[in-house]
C-alpha positions in Angstrom: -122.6 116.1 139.5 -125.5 117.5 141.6 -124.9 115.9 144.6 -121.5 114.9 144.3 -121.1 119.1 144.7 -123.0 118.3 147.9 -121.2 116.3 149.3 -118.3 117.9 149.5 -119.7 121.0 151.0 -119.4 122.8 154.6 -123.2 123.2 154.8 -125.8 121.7 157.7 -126.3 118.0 157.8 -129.6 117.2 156.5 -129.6 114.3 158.8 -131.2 110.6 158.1 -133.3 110.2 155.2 -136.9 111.5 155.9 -135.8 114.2 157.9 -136.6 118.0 157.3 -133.7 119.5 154.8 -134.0 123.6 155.7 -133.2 125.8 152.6 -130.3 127.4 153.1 -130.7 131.4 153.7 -129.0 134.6 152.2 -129.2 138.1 153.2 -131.3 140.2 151.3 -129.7 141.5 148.1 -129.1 145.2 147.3 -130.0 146.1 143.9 -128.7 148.3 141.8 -131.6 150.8 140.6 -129.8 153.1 137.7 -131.9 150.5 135.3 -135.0 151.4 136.8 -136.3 154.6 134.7 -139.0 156.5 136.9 -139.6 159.5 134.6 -140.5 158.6 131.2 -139.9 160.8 128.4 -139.1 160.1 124.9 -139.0 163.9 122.9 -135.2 163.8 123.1 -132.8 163.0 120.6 -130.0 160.3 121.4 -127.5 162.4 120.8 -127.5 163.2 124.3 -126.5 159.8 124.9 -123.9 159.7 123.0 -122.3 162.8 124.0 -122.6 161.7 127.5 -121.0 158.5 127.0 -118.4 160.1 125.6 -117.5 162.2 128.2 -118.0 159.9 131.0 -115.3 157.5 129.2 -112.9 160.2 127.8 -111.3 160.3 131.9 -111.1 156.2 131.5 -109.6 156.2 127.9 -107.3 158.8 128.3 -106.0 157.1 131.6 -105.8 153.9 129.8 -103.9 154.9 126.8 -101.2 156.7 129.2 -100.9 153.3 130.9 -100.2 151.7 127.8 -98.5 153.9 125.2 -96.1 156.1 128.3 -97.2 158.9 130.7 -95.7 161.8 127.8 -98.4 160.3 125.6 -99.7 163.6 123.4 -103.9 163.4 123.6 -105.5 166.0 121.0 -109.1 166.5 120.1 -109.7 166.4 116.2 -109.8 169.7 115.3 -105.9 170.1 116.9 -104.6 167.4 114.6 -101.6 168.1 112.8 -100.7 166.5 109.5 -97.8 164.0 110.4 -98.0 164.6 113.5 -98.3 161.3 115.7 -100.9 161.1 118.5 -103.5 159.9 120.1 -107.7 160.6 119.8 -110.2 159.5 122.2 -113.7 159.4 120.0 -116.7 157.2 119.5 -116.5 154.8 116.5 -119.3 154.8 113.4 -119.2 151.8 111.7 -120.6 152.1 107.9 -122.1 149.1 106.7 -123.4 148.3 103.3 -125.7 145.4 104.3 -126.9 146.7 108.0 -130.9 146.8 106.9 -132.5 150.2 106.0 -135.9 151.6 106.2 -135.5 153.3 102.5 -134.2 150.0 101.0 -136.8 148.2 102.6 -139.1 150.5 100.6 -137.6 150.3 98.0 -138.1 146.4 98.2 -141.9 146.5 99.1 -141.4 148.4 95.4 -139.8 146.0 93.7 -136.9 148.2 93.0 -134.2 146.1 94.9 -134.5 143.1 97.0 -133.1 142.9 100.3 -132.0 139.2 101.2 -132.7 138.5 104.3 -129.6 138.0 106.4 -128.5 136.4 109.9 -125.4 138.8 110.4 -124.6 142.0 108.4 -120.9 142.3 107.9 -118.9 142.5 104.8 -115.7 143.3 103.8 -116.2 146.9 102.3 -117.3 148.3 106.0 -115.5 151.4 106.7 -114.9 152.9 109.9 -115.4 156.6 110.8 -114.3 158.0 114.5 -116.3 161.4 115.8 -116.0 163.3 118.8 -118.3 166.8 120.0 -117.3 168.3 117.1 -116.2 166.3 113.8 -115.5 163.0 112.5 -112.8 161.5 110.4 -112.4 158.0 108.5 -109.7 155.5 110.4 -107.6 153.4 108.3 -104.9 151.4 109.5 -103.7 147.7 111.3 -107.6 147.4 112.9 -110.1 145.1 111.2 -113.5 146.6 111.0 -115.4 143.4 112.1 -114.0 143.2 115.5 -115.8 146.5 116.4 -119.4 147.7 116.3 -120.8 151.7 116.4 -121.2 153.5 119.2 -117.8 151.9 121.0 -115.5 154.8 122.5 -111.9 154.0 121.8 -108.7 155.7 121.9 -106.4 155.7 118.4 -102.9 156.1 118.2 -101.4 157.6 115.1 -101.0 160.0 112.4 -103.5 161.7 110.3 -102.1 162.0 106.6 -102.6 164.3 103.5 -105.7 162.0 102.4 -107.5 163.2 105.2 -107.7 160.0 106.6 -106.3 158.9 110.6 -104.0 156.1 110.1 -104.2 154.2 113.1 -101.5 152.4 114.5 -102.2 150.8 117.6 -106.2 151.0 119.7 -106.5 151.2 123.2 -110.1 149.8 124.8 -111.4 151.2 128.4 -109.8 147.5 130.0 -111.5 145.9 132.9 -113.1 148.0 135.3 -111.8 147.8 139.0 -114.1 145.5 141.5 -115.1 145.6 144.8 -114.0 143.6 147.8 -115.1 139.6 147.2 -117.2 138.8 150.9 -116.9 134.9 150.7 -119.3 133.2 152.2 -119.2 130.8 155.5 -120.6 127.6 153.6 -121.7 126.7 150.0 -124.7 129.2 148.9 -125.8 128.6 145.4 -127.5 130.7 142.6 -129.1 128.9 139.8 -129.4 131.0 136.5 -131.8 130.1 134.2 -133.3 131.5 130.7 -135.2 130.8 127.7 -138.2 129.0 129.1 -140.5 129.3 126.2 -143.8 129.1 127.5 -146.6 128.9 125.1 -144.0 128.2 122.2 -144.4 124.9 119.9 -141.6 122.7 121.5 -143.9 120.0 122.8 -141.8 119.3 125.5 -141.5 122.7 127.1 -143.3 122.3 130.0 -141.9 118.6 131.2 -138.4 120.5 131.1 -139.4 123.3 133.5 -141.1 120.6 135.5 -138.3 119.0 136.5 -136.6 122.4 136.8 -138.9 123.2 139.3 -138.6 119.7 141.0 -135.0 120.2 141.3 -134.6 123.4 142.9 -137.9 122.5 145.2 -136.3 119.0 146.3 -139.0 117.2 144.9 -136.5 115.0 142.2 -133.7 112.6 143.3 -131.9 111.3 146.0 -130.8 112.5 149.4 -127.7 114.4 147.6 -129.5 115.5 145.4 -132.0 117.1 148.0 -129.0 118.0 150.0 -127.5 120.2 147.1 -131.6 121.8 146.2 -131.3 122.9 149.8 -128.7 125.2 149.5 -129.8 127.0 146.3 -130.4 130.4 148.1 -132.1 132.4 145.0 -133.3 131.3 141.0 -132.3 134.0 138.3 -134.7 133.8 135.4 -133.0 135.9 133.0 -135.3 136.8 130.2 -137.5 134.8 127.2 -140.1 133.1 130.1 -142.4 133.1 127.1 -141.9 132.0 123.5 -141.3 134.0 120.3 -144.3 131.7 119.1 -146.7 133.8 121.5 -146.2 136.9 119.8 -149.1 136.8 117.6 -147.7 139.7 114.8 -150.5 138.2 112.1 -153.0 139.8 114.4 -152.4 143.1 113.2 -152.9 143.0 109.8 -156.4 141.6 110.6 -159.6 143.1 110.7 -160.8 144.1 114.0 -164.0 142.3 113.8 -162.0 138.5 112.6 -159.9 139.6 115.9 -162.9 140.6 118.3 -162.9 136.9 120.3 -159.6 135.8 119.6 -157.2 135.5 122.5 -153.8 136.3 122.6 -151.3 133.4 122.3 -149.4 135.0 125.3 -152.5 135.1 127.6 -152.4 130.6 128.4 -148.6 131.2 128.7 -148.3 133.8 131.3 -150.9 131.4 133.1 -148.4 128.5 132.9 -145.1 131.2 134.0 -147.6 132.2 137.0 -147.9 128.4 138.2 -144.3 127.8 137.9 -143.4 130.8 139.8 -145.8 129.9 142.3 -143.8 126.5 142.5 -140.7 128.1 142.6 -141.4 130.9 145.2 -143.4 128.7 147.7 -139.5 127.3 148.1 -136.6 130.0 147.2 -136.6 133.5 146.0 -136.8 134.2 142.3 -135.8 137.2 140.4 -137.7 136.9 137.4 -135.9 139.1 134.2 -138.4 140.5 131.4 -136.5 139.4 127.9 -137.7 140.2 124.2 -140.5 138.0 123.9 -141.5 138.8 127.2 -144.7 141.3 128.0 -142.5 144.3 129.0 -141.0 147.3 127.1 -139.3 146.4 123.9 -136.2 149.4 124.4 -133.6 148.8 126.9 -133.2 148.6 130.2 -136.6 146.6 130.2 -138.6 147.5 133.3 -139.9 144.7 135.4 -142.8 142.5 134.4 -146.6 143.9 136.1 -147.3 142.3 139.1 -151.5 142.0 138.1 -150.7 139.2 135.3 -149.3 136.9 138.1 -152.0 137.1 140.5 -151.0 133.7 142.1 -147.5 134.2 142.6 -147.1 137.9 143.3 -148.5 138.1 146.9 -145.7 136.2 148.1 -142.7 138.0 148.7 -140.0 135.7 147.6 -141.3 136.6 144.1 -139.3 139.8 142.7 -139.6 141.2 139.4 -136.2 142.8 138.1 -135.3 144.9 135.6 -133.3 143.6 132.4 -130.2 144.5 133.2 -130.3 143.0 136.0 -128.0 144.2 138.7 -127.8 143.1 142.8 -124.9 142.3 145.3 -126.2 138.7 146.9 -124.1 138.0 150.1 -121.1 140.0 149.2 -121.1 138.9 145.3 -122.1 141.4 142.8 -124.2 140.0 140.2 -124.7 141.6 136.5 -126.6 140.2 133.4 -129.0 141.2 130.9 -131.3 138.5 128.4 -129.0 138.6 125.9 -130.3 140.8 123.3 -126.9 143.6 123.7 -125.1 140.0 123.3 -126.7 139.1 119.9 -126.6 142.8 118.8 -123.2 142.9 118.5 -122.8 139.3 117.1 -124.9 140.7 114.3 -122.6 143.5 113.8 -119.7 142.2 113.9 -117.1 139.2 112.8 -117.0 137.6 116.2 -118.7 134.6 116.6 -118.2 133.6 120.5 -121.2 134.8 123.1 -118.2 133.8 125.8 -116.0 136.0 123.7 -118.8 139.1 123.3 -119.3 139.1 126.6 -115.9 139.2 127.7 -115.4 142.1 124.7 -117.6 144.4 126.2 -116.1 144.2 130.1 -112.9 145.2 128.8 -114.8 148.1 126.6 -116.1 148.9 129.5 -120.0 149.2 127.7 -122.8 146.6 128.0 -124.4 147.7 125.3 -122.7 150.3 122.9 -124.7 149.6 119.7 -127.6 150.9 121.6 -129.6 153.1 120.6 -128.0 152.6 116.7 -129.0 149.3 116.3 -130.0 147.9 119.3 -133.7 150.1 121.2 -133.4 152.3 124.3 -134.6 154.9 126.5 -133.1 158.3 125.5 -131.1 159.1 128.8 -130.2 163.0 128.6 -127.4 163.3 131.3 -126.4 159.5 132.4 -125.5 156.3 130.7 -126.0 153.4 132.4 -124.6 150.6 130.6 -120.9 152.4 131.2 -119.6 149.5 133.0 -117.5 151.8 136.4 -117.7 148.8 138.5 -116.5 144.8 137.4 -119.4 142.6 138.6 -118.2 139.2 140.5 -121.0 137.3 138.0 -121.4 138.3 134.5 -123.8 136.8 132.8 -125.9 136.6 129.5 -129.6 134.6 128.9 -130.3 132.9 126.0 -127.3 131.9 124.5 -127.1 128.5 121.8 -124.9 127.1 124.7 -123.2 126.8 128.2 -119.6 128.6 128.4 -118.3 130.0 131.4 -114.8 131.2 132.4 -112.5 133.0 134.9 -111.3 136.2 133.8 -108.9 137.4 136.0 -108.0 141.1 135.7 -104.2 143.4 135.9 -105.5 144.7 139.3 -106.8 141.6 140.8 -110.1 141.7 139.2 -111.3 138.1 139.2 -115.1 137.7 137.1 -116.8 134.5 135.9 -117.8 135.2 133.0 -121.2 133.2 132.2 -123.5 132.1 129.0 -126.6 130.8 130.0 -128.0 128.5 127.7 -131.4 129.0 126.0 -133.5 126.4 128.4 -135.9 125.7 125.9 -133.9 123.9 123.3 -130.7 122.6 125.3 -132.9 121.5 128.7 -129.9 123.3 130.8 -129.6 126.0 133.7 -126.5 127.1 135.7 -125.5 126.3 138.8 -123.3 128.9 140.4 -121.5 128.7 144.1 -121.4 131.8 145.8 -118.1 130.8 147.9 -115.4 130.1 145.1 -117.5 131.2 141.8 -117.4 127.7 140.6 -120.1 127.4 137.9 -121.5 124.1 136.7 -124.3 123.3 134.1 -127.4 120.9 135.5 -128.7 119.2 132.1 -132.5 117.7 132.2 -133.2 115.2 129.7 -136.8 114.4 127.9 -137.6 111.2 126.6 -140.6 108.9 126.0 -141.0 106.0 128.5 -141.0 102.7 127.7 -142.5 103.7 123.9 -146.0 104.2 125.2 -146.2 108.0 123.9 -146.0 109.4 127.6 -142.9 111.9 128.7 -140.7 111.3 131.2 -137.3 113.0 132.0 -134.0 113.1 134.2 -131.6 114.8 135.3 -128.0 114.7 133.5 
């Protein structure tokens, strides 16, 4: 597949075999910076956040809901409702869950008054949902299913509150896909290869062979001419996220003694030595923008700041290495990238009934939020007067890390909006990165495989 992409690209001609193949050169990419948080401060309340994001999306709901329920359409804040009278709210949705874990239940199971089963996903059911605005709240009730939405989603509802109190919704409106800039298509075939989920310094005995011939891909140092051909017009490597394991975060170490702990290393100190290496391999090549994820030595709340430049001393002098924020956000030759490492993803597949990453993804473009369960469920900063993750802008590229699998699709928009929408694998367990062409969007997976040779106990690999 590799090289068969090759060939049929307008790129230079490498020329006869053993002649120099010249990597193939993009413009410098503008990066978004409303992820990069320069002021730090924490004493404020998230309600700010919410509040803000409700205003900011009132404009694009209320718009919305006039495009699909007529221009005469009646829009009231909650405390203008009128019993039987039929119209529509614009608020942010509460979802109440009986399962979603609690600090006081986990208390009361450290007492042994009621155990808490541990649980992969937290839906049931009994969950009820409640919509608020600035000033009140009221339960919904009505032709919606409460595990196709998650809290802190702004919607707008159209139908009638009753006598019961309650806001019996007929029909919901969602933000819809936000409009995109101009696509700049490139001359010839420039490529992006995503990749996330390393797992360095994890147990996976094979780890490191994988990324090996990763690296030996992109750098040309693995197959033929075509496939050399191809490397050579990989312009940039996105790492999104999870370059080390979960396995290197040593939480035992904290319920030990200081003097047991006085000579032991950290688990995550050998791995970012190996992550240093393999950037060094990488950047000597092609630029890399390198993504912090949740296992990764960076902040835990969202957006994750980039990864400090003094624990790569090899690799961080050269200046094809750049550490990004997660979300990541940059225009590369005309074509607007936007991703995070997945953990807004698997937030809301926790949350909720929907069981597709290709589908989650695609649900919060046309909600026009990357992540709206944060700061409920999922952790970040408390922004006072912005929201960042209020998607105003379609990306080109939008992407996920660490997802169980490869999906990608076209999404194409009611005002021309045209998005591949992209699930990059977790590289640790499936062996599989993402190759995407910057001229038509095409996306294709590059699979390595790891095997023993010959049955002597030694690893070798290919590429699928």
């Amino acid at each position: 597949m590799f090289s068969d992409r090759a060939a049929k690209s307008g790129g230079p001609d490498p020329g006869p075999e053993g002649q120099t193949i010249h990597r193939a050169e993009t413009r410098s990419p503008v990066r978004g910076s409303r992820f990069v948080v320069s002021r730090r401060s924490f004493c404020r309340p998230y309600a700010h956040l919410y509040a803000v994001r409700l205003a900011l999306m009132r404009p694009v709901l209320a718009s919305s809901a006039r495009t699909t329920w007529g221009s005469d359409l009646d829009i009231k804040k909650m405390f203008e409702l009128q019993v039987g009278v039929r119209c529509c709210v614009i608020g942010t949705m509460y979802k109440h869950m009986e399962l979603r874990p609690s600090i006081l239940k986990e208390i009361s199971g450290e007492l042994s008054l009621v155990p808490q089963p541990v649980r992969m996903r937290y839906t049931d059911p009994s969950d009820e949902l409640i919509l608020e605005d600035e000033l009140q709240r009221m339960k919904i009730v009505g032709s919606l299913d409460p595990s196709d939405f998650v809290t802190g989603l702004v919607v707008a509802v159209l139908g009638v509150e009753k006598e019961d109190g309650k806001f019996h919704v007929e029909d919901i409106c969602l933000a819809g896909i936000p409009p995109q800039l101009t696509f700049t298509v490139p001359e010839h075939d420039r490529f992006v290869l995503l990749a996330s989920g390393l797992g360095l310094g994890g147990q996976v005995g094979d780890a490191t062979l994988g990324l090996q011939l990763l690296i030996d891909t992109i750098i040309g140092q693995l197959g033929g001419l075509g496939e050399q051909r191809a490397a050579s017009q990989i312009s940039r490597v996105i790492l999104a996220g999870n370059l080390l394991s979960r396995d290197t975060q040593s939480k035992d170490i904290l319920n030990k003694a200081k003097y047991l702990t006085k000579k032991t290393q950290a688990a995550s100190v050998e791995a970012v030595k190996v992550l240093d290496d393999a950037l060094f391999q990488l950047c000597t090549s092609v630029d890399v923008d390198a993504m912090p994820g949740e296992f990764d030595p960076a902040n835990h709340t969202l957006p994750q700041q980039p990864l400090h430049r003094c624990m790569l001393p090899h690799s961080q002098p050269l200046s094809t290495l750049h550490l990004v924020t997660n979300p990541y956000e940059a225009d590369i030759d005309g074509v607007r990238f936007l991703g995070t490492s997945g953990q807004n993803i698997r937030d809301i597949y926790k949350y909720s009934g929907m069981d597709d990453w290709l589908h989650i993804l695609e649900w919060t473009l046309r909600t026009g939020h990357m992540a709206p369960t944060a700061p409920d469920t999922l952790g970040c900063y408390p922004y006072y007067s912005e929201d960042p993750f209020i998607l105003k802008e379609s990306p080109h590229v939008y992407f996920c890390g660490n997802a169980p699998s490869f999906q990608s699709k076209i999404l194409h928009g009611s005002e021309g909006q045209r998005v591949l929408l992209l699930s990059v694998p977790d590289f640790c367990t499936t062996r599989t990165a993402c190759l995407v062409c910057l001229r038509d969007l095409d996306c294709q997976p590059i699979k390595f495989s790891v095997f023993a040779d010959n049955g002597d106990g030694t690893e070798a690999g290919a590429m699928a």
